[in-house]
C-alpha positions in Angstrom: 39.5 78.7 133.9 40.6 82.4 134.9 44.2 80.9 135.5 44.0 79.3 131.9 42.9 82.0 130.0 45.2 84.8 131.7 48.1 81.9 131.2 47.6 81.9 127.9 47.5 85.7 127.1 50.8 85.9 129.2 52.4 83.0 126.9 51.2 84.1 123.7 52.6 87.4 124.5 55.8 86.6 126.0 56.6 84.0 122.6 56.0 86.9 120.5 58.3 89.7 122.7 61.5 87.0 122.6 60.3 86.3 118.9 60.2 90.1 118.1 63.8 91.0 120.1 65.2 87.3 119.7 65.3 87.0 123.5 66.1 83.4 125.1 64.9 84.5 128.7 61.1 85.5 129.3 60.1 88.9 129.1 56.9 88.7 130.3 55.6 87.2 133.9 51.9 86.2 134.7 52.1 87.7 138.9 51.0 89.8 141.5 53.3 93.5 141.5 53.2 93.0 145.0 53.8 90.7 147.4 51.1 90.2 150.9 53.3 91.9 152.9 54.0 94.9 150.8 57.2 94.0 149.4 57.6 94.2 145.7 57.3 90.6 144.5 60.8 88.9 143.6 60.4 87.6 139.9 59.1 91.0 137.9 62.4 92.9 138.0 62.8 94.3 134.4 59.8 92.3 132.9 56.4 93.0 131.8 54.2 91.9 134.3 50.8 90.7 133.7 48.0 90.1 136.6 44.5 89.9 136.8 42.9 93.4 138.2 39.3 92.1 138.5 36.5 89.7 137.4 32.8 90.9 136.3 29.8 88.6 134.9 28.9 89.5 131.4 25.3 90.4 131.5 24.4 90.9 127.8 25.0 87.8 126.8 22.7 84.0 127.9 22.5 80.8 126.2 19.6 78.4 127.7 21.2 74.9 129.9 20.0 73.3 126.9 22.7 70.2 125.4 21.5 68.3 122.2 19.0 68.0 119.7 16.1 66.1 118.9 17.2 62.5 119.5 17.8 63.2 123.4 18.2 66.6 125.0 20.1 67.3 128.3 19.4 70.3 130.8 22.0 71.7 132.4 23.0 74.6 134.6 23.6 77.5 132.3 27.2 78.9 131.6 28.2 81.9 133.0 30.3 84.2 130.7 33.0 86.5 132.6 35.0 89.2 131.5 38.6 89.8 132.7 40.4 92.9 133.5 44.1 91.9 133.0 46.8 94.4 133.4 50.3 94.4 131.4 52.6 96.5 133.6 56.3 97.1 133.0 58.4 96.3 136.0 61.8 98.0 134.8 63.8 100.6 136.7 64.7 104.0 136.4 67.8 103.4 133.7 65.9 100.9 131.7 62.5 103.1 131.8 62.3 102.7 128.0 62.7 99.2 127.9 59.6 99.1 129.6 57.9 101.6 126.7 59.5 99.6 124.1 58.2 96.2 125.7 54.7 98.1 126.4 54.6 99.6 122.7 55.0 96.5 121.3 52.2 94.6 123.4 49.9 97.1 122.3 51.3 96.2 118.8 50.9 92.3 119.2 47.3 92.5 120.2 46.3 95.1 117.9 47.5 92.4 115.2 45.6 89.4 117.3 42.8 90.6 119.2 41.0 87.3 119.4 42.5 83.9 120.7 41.0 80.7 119.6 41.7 76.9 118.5 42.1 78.0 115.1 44.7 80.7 116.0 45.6 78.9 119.2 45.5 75.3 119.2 46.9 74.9 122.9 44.1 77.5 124.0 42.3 75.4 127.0 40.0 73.2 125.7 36.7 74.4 128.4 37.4 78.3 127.1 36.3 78.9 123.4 37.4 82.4 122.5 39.0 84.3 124.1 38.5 88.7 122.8 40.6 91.4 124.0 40.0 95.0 123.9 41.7 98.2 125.9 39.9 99.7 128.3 40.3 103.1 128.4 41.1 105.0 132.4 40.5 108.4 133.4 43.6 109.6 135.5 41.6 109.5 138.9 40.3 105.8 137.9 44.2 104.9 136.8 45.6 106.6 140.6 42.6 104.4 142.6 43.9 101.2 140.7 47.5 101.9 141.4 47.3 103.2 144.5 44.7 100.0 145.2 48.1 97.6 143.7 51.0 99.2 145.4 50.5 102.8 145.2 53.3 103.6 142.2 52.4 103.9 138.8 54.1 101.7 136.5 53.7 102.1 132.6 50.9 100.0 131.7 47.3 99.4 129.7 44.3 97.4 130.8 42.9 95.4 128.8 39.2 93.8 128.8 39.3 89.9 128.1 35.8 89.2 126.9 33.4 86.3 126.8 35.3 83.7 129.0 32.5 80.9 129.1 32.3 79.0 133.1 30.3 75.7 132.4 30.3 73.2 135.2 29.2 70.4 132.1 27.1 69.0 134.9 24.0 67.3 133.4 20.8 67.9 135.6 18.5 65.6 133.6 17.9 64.0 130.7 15.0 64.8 128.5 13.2 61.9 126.6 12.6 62.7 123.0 8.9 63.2 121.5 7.8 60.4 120.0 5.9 61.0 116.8 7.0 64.5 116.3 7.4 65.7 112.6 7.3 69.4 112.3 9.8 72.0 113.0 10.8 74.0 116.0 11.6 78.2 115.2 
């Protein structure tokens, strides 16, 4: 689901940027900046380049492995809800330095405008992830050097954003719970 949901940021991103500058060629590339053996990786030249910086499990927020209602229950293993740190970096060289402001100016723009991905919004959004929220998470200079020098030690222009809530549920059913027989009241 992490490939899904940074896919679809990357898509939704790159159909508005060739939208915006009626482009017929992608602008924008879901991939590493660099390659395993240090070289720069071959498909980012003069694109924005998006890429996954790390994974965390959301902590604030639990649901019980509970499925159903009254009529028959299921217990399941609980979902885990991640958020993602996904990095839009502009790959372009030193004469087209302000594309890359112009292309990173206007991402900021686009999800200023749609912070939150969902069916509604976003029918082809993968069916297992439910919403998608993003948010920009703000670096201190020394925290922005340790990441870049961390992804290939030179700063590209850039901003990380937070991608919050992305739900991981196996949908494995551990047991099925009979229901109570008799019961009339309500549960609170």
């Amino acid at each position: 689901m992490i490939h899904a949901a940074v896919s679809h940021i990357a898509s939704q991103l790159n159909q508005f940027l060739k939208r915006s500058f009626d482009l017929n060629e992608d602008v924008v590339v879901l991939s590493n900046i660099m390659e395993q053996d240090g070289t720069l990786a071959p498909n980012i030249n003069n694109k924005l380049v998006v890429f996954l910086v790390n994974v965390e499990k959301e902590t604030t927020s639990s649901r019980p492995g509970n499925l159903g209602g009254f009529e028959r229950s299921a217990s399941s293993y609980p979902p885990v809800f991640l958020n993602l740190y996904v990095m839009v970096a502009g790959n372009f060289g030193c004469s087209n330095y302000a594309e890359a402001l112009k292309f990173l100016s206007n991402t900021v723009s686009f999800f200023q405008r749609q912070p939150v991905f969902d069916h509604q919004v976003t029918p082809e959004l993968d069916k297992r992830i439910n919403k998608l929220a993003l948010d920009i998470e703000n670096l201190n200079i020394q925290d922005l050097s340790s990441l870049w020098g961390i992804l290939s030690g030179k700063y590209q222009p850039s901003i990380l954003y937070k991608v919050r809530m992305v739900a991981f549920d196996s949908g494995d059913v551990l047991s099925q719970l009979s229901p109570i027989k008799g019961y009339q009241g309500s549960v609170t």
